[in-house]
Structures are given as structure tokens and as C-alpha cells.
C-alpha positions as CSV (number, residue, x, y, z in Angstrom):
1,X,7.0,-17.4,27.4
2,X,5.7,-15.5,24.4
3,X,8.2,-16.9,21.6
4,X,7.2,-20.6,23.2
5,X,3.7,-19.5,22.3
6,X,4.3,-18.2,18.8
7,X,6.4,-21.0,18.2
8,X,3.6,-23.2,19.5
9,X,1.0,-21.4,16.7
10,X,3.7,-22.2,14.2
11,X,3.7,-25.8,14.5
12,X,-0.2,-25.8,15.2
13,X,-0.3,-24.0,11.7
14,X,2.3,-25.8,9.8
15,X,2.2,-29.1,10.9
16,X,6.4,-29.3,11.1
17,X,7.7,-31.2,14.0
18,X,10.0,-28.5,15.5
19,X,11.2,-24.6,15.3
20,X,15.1,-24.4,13.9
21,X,16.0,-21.3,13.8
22,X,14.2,-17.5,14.3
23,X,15.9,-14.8,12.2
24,X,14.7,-10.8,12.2
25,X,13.7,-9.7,8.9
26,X,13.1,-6.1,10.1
27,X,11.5,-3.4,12.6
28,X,7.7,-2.7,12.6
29,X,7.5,1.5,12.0
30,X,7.1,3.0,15.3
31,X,8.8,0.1,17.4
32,X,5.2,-1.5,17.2
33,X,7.3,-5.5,17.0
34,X,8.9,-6.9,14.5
35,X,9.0,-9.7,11.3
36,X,10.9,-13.1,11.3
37,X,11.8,-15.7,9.7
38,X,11.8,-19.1,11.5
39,X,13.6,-21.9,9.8
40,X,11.2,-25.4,10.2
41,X,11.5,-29.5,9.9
42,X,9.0,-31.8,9.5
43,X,6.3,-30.4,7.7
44,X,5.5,-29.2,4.0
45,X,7.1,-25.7,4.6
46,X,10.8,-24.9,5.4
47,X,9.9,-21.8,6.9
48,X,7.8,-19.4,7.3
49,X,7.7,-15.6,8.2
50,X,5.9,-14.1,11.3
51,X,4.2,-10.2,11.9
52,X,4.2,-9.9,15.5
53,X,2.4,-6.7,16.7
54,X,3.0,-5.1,20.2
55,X,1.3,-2.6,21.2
56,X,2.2,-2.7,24.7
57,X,6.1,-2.3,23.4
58,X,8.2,0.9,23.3
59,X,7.0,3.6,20.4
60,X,9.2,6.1,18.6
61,X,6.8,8.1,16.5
62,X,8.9,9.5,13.2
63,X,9.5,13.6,13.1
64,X,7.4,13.4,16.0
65,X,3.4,14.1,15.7
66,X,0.4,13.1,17.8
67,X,1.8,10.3,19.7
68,X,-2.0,9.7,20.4
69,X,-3.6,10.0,16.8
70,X,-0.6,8.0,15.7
71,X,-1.3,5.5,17.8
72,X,-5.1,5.5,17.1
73,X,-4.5,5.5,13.6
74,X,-1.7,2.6,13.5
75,X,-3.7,0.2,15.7
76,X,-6.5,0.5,13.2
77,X,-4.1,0.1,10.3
78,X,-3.6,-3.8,12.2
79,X,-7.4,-4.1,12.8
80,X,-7.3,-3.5,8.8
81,X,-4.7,-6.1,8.2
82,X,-6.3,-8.6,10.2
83,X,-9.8,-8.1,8.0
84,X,-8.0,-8.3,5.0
85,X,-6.3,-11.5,5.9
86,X,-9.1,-13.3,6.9
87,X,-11.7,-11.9,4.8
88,X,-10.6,-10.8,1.5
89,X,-7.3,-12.3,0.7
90,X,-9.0,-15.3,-0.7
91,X,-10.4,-13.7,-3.3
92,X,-7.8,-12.5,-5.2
93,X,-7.0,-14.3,-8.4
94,X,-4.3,-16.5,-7.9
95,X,-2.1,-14.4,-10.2
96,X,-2.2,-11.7,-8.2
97,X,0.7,-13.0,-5.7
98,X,0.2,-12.4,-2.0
99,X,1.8,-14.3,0.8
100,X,-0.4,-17.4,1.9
101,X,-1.9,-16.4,5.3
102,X,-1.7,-19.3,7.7
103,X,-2.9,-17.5,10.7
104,X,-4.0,-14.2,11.5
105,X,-5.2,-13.0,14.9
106,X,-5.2,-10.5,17.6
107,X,-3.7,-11.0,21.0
108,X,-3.7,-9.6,24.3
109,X,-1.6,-7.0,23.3
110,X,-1.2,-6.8,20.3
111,X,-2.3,-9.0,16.6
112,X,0.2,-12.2,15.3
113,X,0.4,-13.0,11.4
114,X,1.9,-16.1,9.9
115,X,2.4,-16.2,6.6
116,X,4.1,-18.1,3.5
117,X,7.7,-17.3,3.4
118,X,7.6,-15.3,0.0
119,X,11.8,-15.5,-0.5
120,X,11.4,-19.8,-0.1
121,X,8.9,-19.5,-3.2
122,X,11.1,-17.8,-5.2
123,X,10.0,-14.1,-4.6
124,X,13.5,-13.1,-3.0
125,X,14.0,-10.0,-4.4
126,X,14.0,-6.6,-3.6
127,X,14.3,-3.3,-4.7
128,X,14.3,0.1,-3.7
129,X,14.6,1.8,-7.2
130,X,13.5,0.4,-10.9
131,X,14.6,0.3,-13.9
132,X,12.3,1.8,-16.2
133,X,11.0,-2.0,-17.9
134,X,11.3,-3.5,-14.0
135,X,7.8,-1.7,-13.6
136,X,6.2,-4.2,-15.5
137,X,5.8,-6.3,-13.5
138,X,4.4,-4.2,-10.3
139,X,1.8,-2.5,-12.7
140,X,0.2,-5.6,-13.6
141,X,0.1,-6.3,-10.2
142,X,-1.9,-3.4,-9.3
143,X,-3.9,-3.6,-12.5
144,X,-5.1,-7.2,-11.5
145,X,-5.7,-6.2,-7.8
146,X,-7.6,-2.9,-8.9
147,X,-10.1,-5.4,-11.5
148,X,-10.8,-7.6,-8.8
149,X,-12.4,-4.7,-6.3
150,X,-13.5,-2.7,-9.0
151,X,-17.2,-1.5,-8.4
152,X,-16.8,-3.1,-4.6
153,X,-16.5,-1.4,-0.6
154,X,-15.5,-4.2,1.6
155,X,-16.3,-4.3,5.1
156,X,-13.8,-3.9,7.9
157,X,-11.2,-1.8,5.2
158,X,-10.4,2.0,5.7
159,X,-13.0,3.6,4.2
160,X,-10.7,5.5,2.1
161,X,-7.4,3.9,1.7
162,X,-4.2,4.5,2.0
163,X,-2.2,6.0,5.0
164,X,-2.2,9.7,4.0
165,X,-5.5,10.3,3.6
166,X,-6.5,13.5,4.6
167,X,-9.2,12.5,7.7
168,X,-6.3,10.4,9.2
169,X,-4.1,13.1,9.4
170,X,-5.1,16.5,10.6
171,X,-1.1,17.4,12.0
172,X,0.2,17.5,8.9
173,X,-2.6,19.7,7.4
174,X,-2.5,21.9,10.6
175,X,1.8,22.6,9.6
176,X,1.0,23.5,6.4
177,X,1.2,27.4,5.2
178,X,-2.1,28.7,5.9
179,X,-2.1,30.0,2.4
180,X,-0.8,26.9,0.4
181,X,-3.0,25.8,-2.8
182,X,-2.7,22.3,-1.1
183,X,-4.0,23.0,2.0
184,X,-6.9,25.6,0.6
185,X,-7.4,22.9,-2.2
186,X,-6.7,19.8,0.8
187,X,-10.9,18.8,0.9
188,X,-11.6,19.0,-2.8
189,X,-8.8,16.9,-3.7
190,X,-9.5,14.4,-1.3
191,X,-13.2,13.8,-2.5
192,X,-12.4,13.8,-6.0
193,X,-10.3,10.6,-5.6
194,X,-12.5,9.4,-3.3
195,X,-16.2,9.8,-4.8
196,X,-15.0,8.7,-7.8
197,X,-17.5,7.2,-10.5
198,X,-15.7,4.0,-10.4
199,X,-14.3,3.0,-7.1
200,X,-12.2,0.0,-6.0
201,X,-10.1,-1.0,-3.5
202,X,-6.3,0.4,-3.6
203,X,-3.4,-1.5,-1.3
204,X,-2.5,2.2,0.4
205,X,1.6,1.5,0.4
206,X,2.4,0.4,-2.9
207,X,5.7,1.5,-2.8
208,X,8.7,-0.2,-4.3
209,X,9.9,-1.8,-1.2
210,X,6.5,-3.4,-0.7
211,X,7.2,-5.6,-3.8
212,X,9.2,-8.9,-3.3
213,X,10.6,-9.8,-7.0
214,X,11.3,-13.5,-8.7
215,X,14.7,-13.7,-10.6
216,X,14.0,-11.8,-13.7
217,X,11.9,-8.8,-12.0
218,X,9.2,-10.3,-14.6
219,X,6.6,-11.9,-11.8
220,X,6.1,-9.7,-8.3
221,X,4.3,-10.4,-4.7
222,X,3.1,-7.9,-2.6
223,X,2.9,-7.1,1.4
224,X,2.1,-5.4,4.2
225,X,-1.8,-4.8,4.0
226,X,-2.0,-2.2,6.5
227,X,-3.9,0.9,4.6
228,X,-6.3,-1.3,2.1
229,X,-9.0,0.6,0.8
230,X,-11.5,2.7,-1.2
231,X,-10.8,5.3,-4.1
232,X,-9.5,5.4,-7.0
233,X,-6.6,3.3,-8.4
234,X,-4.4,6.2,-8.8
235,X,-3.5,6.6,-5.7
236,X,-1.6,3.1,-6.0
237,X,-0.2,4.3,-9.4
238,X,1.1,8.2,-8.2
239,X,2.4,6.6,-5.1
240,X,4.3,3.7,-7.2
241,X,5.7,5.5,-9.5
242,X,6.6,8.4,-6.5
243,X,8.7,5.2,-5.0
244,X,10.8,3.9,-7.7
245,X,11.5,6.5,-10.4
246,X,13.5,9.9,-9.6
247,X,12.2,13.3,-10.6
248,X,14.0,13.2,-14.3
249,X,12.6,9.3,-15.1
250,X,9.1,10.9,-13.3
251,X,8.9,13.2,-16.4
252,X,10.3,10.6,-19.3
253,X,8.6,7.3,-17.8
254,X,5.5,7.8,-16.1
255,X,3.2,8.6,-19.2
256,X,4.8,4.8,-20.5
257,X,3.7,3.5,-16.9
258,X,0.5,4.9,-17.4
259,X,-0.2,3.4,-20.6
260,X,1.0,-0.2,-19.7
261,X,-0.9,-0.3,-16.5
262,X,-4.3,1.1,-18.6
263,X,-3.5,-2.1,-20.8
264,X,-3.6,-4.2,-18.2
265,X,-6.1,-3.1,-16.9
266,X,-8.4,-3.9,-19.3
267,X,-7.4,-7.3,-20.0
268,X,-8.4,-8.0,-16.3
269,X,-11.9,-6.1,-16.2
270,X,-14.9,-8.3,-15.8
271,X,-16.7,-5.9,-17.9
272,X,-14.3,-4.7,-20.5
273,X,-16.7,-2.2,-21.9
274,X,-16.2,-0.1,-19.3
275,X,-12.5,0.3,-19.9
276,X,-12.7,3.6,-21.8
277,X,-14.7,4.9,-18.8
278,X,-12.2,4.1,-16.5
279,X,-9.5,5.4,-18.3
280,X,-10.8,8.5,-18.9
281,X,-12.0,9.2,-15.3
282,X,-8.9,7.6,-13.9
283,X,-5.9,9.7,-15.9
284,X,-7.6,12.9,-15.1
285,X,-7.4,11.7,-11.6
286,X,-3.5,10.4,-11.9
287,X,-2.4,14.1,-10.9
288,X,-4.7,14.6,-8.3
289,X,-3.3,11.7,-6.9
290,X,0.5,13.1,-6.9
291,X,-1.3,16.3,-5.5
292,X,-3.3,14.4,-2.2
293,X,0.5,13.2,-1.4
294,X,2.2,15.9,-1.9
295,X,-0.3,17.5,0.8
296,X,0.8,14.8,3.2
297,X,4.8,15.0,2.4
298,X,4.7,19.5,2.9
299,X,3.3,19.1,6.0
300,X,5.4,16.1,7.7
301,X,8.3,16.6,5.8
302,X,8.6,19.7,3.8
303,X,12.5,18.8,2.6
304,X,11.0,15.3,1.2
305,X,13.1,14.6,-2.2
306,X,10.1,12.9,-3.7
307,X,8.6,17.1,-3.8
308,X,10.4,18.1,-7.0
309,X,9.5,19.4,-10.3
310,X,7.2,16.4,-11.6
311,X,5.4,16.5,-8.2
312,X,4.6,20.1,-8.9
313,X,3.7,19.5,-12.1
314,X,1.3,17.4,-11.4
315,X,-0.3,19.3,-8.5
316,X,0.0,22.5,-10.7
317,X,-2.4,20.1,-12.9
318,X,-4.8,18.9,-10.2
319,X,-5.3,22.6,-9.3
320,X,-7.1,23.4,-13.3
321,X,-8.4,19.9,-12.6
322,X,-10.4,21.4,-9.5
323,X,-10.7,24.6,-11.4
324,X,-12.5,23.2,-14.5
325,X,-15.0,21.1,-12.1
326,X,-15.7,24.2,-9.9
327,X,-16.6,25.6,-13.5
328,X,-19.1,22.9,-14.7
329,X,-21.1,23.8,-11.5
């Protein structure tokens, strides 16, 4: 009965005559439903992919945790999805590629999204690593989406985006070392990023994975709105760059990341004159961003590869960041 209802949705959305074919694309985290592809005929689109959303269904929470925060915090990850999709996603430049949202709703038991099939529009790739000039394309990506909310809070989004946020996750503080620089240092790091002069809205995953590539890695699209926004942009940039380079290309790379996203980002400001501004706020930020993550990873996975040297380098950094405000006072 369900799939003849989402099937139903389909057509109502599409305008195609009849469902083909229904293909899984891949797992929701926690068991909370899946994505699929359904094949069409008839109308202007030969398929499309569907987010379907049970809560009701089994859950397997990852290295354990709250089962109850988890939840809490996951079904307001879809309430955020939903907001974005029918709110906000409009209003991104048409260069900055997101799938086209045909429907998004919540159900009984859960929330249903129908969207553009990004692989039928030439956005088939994907990758869990980069190659160094592969970033392009991502940055600019996050450089446009960061213009476009710059100076902006937008209703129905996390407050503070992204999903590792310290108020959204009080386990993973709680197993940390009592006497750990992150955890003494947890509360000042977070408001740094998040009371920053300039503010926009960040995607909160922008790792690798949540890229779909065209042929040539030049032109990206990105997914999975779950943890959208306030802070500062790097968040979006630390994380990125956390996703895609290892710990030796973290040290060679990332300052050539930093300056090629900085680039675009002016190009996309409304008000280019703030761009120095930005820049300078923003880079001192960049290693307080690795820091806020590297909070999350020591306490719900201590043995994470992404905590090498770079990552301690840069919290080792956000520490006399912290430091050299706590002076100023």
C-alpha cells in the first residue's frame, strides 16, 4: 500500500503515465528509510529519485549513544530538510546546483522527498577522495552558497548548523577526558564560530560524498540538506577539506583550498567591499573550525583517522586563537 502511494505522488508530481522500475540508491543512517531511483514513461522526466523517511522503522544508532537524543535530534534534522526544500531552495542562484525539489512533505510517519534525478542531468559522479585540482569545483560551490546567506538567519534552519554542534550533542562531550583542551575549551569554540561578525548559512555535511560530479569533476551538485544552518563558512570548508584530502595533502593543499575558495568568494558577494572583512574574520576562524570537529570525533570516535597531525595542528591553533581573545578582554 505505501509504494502504491508514493508511486501515486510520483505521477501526481511528474506528470509521466506510469512507474517502470524502483531501484535502491542507498540506506538512510540509522535505518530511518531509504533513497530510490524509479525509472518513468510518459512525462518530461525519465526518472526521478525519492527520500523516504520512516520513523516508525527499525533504528540502529552508530557506536551506540542516546537512542533518545539521537532520535530527537535526527527527526529535527528532517523537519530542517523539509524547511529548506520548500522555503529556501529557490533562492539559490541557479549556478549553485541542487536537485530540483518536486515534492516535499511529511507523512504519518515519517517525511517523503521527490526530487530531480541528479545522475539523468549529467551529475553522475562520485567521489570519496579528490585530487588536489578536483576541489575546484566543490569550493565554488560552497563559496556561491555561503554569498547567497551571507548577512541572513532563516527561519525553520538549525540555529547553528551542522550536525556536530556542540548543543546537539552533550554524549560525546560527556566521554571526553575531563581534562582535554577540547572539552575545557568545548563552549568558547563553539561561540566563536557561531557569533561571528559575519554570519551565513552553512550546508552542515559538506563532505565529499555529498557532492554528485559532471564528467570532468569541473561543475558539482550538492545533497542531503539535513544540518543547514547558521555560523561561519568554515565550518563547511574544515569539514570539506577533513573529507576528501588525507593528513599529508591536509598540510600541502589546504592553505591552496583556502585561497581559491576566498577568490570565489568574493566574486559572488553582493557587497564586494566587505570581502577583506570576511577574509580576515573567516581564516582566523578556519582552525577553530577543525577544532569544533575534532571535539565531536574524540568523543564518539576517539580512533577516527581524520584526528592526525593537521587536525592537531589546527586545534593547537584555535587554542592561542581563544587565548589571544581571552587577552583582548
Amino acid at each position: 500500500m505505501l509504494d502504491q502511494v508514493i508511486e501515486s505522488k510520483i505521477i501526481d508530481a511528474t506528470g509521466c503515465n506510469a512507474i517502470l522500475s524502483r531501484s535502491k540508491v542507498q540506506s538512510l543512517w540509522s535505518g530511518y528509510g531509504s533513497i530510490d531511483r524509479y525509472e518513468l514513461s510518459g512525462g518530461e522526466r525519465a526518472s526521478v529519485v525519492v527520500k523516504h523517511v520512516d520513523l516508525a522503522g527499525p533504528v540502529h544508532q552508530p557506536r551506540g549513544g542516546n537512542t533518545n537524543k539521537s532520535h530527537a535530534r535526527k527527526l529535527h534534522s528532517y523537519k530542517v530538510e523539509l524547511a529548506w526544500y520548500q522555503r529556501y531552495i529557490q533562492t539559490l542562484p541557479a549556478s549553485c546546483r541542487v536537485a530540483d525539489c518536486l515534492l516535499a512533505e511529511s507523512t504519518e510517519k515519517g517525511f517523503l522527498f521527490i526530487l530531480e534525478d541528479l545522475d539523468a542531468s549529467g551529475f553522475c559522479g562520485r567521489r570519496s577522495m579528490l585530487m588536489p585540482n578536483s576541489m575546484e569545483g566543490c569550493l565554488d560551490w560552497l563559496a556561491q552558497f555561503h554569498a547567497a546567506f551571507l548577512g541572513k538567519d532563516l527561519e525553520s534552519l538549525w540555529p547553528v548548523g551542522t550536525y556536530w554542534h556542540l548543543a546537539t550533542r552533550p554524549d560525546e562531550l560527556k566521554a571526553m577526558p575531563d581534562a582535554h583542551p577540547l572539552r575545557t575549551h568545548a563552549l568558547e569554540l563553539d561561540r566563536a564560530l557561531s557569533n561571528c561578525r559575519f554570519r551565513t548559512v552553512v550546508h552542515g555535511d559538506a563532505k565529499v560524498a555529498n557532492f554528485c560530479f559532471d564528467e570532468e569533476s569541473s561543475s558539482v551538485a550538492a545533497v542531503d540538506f539535513q544540518y543547514v544552518g547558521g555560523g561561519c563558512g568554515m565550518k563547511d570548508l574544515a569539514y570539506f577539506l577533513g573529507s576528501c584530502l588525507d593528513e599529508d595533502q591536509c598540510h600541502e593543499y589546504a592553505e591552496m583550498a583556502l585561497a581559491f575558495y576566498f577568490q570565489a568568494l568574493r566574486s559572488y558577494l553582493a557587497n564586494p567591499t566587505l570581502a577583506d572583512q570576511i577574509e580576515q574574520e573567516w581564516r582566523a576562524l578556519y582552525p577553530v573550525a577543525w577544532a569544533d570537529f575534532n571535539r565531536f570525533l574524540i568523543g564518539w570516535y576517539p580512533q577516527h583517522h581524520k584526528l592526525h597531525r593537521y587536525s592537531k595542528k589546527m586545534s593547537d591553533q584555535a587554542f592561542d586563537f581563544i587565548k589571544r581573545k581571552q587577552s583582548a578582554k
